[in-house]
N, C-alpha and C positions, 0 to 999 in steps of 0.2 A: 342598539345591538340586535342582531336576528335570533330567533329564536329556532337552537337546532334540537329536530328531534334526533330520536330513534330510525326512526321512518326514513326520515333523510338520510345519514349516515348508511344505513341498511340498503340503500337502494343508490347510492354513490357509483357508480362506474369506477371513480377512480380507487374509492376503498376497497371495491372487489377485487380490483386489478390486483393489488398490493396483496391481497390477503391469498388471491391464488396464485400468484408467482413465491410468494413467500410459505407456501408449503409445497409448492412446486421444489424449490429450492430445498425444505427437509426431508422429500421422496428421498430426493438425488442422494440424499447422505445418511438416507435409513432412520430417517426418525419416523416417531407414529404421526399419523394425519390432527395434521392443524387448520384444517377447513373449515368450512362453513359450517360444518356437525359440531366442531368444537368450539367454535367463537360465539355460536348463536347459542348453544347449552348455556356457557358464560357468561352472556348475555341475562340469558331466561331465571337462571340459578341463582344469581347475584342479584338482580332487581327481584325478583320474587321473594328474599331474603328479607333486604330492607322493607320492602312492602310489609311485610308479616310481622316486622318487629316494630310499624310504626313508623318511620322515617318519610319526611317529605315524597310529594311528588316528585320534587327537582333533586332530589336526591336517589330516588327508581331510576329517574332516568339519565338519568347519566351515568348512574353502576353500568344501564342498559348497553350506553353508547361504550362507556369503556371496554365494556367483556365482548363486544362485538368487533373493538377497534389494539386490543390488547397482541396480536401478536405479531401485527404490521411489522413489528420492525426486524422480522427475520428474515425479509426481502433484503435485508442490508446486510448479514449475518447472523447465525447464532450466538455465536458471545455479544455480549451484553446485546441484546435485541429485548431488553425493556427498555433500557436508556435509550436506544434508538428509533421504538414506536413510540417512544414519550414523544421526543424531538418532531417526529415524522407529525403525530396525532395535532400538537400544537401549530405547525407550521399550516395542515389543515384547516383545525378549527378560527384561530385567529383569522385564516382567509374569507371562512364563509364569515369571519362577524361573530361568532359567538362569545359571549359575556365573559369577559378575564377572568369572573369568580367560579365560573361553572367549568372553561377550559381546566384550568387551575387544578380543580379536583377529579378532572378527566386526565390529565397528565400525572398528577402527581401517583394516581391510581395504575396507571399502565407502567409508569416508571417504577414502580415497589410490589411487583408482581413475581418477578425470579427469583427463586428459593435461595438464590447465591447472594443476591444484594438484598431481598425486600424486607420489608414492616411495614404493619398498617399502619400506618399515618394517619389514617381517617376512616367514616365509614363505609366509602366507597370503594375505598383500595383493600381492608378487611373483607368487601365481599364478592369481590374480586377476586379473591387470593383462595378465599372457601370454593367459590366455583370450579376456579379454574384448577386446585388443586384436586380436587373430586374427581375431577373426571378422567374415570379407570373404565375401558369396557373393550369387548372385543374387535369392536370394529375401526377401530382406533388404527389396526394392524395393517401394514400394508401387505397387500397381495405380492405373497414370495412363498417357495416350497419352506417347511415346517422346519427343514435341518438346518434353515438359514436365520430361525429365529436367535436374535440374541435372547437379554435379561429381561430387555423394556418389552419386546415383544412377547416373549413369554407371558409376563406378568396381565399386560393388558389382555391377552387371547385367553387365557384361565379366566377369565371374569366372566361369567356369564352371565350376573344380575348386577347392575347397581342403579343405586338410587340415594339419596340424600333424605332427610328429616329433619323438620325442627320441632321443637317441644316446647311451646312460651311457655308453660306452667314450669317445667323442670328446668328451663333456660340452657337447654341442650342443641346440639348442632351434631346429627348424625350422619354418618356416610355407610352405606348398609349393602355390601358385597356378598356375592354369591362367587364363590371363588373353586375351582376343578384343580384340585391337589395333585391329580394324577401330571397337567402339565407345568404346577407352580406350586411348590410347597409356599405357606402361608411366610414361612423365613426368606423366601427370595423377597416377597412384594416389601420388606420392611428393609431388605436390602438396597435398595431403589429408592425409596418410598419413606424415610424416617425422618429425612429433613423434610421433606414434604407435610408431614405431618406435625412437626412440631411445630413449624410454620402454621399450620392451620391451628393448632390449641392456640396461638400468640393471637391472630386474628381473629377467634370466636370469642377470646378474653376480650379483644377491644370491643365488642358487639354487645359484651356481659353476658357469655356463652362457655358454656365448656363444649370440647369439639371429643366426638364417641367416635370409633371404630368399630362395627360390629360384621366380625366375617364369618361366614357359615352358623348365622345362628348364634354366635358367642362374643362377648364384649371383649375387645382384645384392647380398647381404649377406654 
């Protein structure tokens, strides 16, 4: 069996293809940017996680490869486009060769990533789901005049800081927002944003984490 990295996968033609027609595709129908800023955050966020709490090399990296390869499958549609990059990422991976137990935990992780269907199942897919559920920030927005923002754009353009934490001592997983009330009161983002979030408490438990919200300064989690 080959051994795939990161590397590989990252520098794929064909993965890139997929990942830029596939928010090509979410332009067109007004969602926030799912590119390369967001896959590769996902990437960085989730293997950086595991790294920190301990967990194999082969378990980095494959978070890596999943959070870079997680939302391929909105090239097919949005509803259900985890089951679809599951399908997609597998018919990939198996191609180049890669180890049925390492695929395995690349699919199952991409497949249990949508707030609508997912549970961590494992480590991979838990840090997975912290990543990619974190990432709130302005740039996120697509370029459109202000009176055409909806709820999601609102939300993500009020952000003006974020960043994540972990705490091995307190066994904490924080996501730590700097949020502009004047264009999102703190009640919209939980509007949007509360399955999201329980979702992450679910997956910081499996990690042996409690998941913090801290916006302007104050623990609202």
């Amino acid at each position: 069996m080959s051994k795939i990295t990161y590397d590989m996968v990252r520098q794929s033609p064909e993965i890139r293809t997929y990942i830029e027609q596939a928010d090509a595709s979410l332009s067109a129908m007004g969602f926030t940017e799912h590119s390369f800023a967001h896959v590769e955050r996902a990437a960085q966020v989730s293997s950086k996680l595991l790294a920190d709490l301990g967990y194999s090399e082969r378990e980095v990296e494959l978070a890596r490869i999943a959070g870079f390869m997680h939302d391929i499958g909105n090239v097919v549609n949005r509803i259900d486009h985890a089951q679809s990059g599951a399908m997609m990422a597998f018919r990939i991976l198996d191609k180049w060769g890669m180890d049925p137990a390492d695929t395995a935990l690349v699919v199952t992780a991409i497949g249990n990533h949508d707030e609508h269907t997912a549970f961590p199942v494992n480590a991979v897919s838990a840090a997975l789901i912290l990543a990619d559920k974190t990432d709130v920030r302005r740039s996120r927005v697509r370029q459109k005049p202000h009176a055409m923002f909806d709820i999601h754009d609102r939300v993500n353009y009020s952000v003006t800081e974020s960043r994540v934490e972990l705490d091995t001592e307190k066994h904490e997983f924080t996501e730590i927002l700097t949020l502009d009330t004047a264009i999102c009161p703190v009640l919209e983002y939980f509007e949007i944003f509360m399955e999201r979030m329980l979702l992450c408490q679910k997956a910081a438990a499996h990690l042996g984490l409690s998941f913090r919200l801290r916006v302007n300064g104050q623990n609202i989690l």
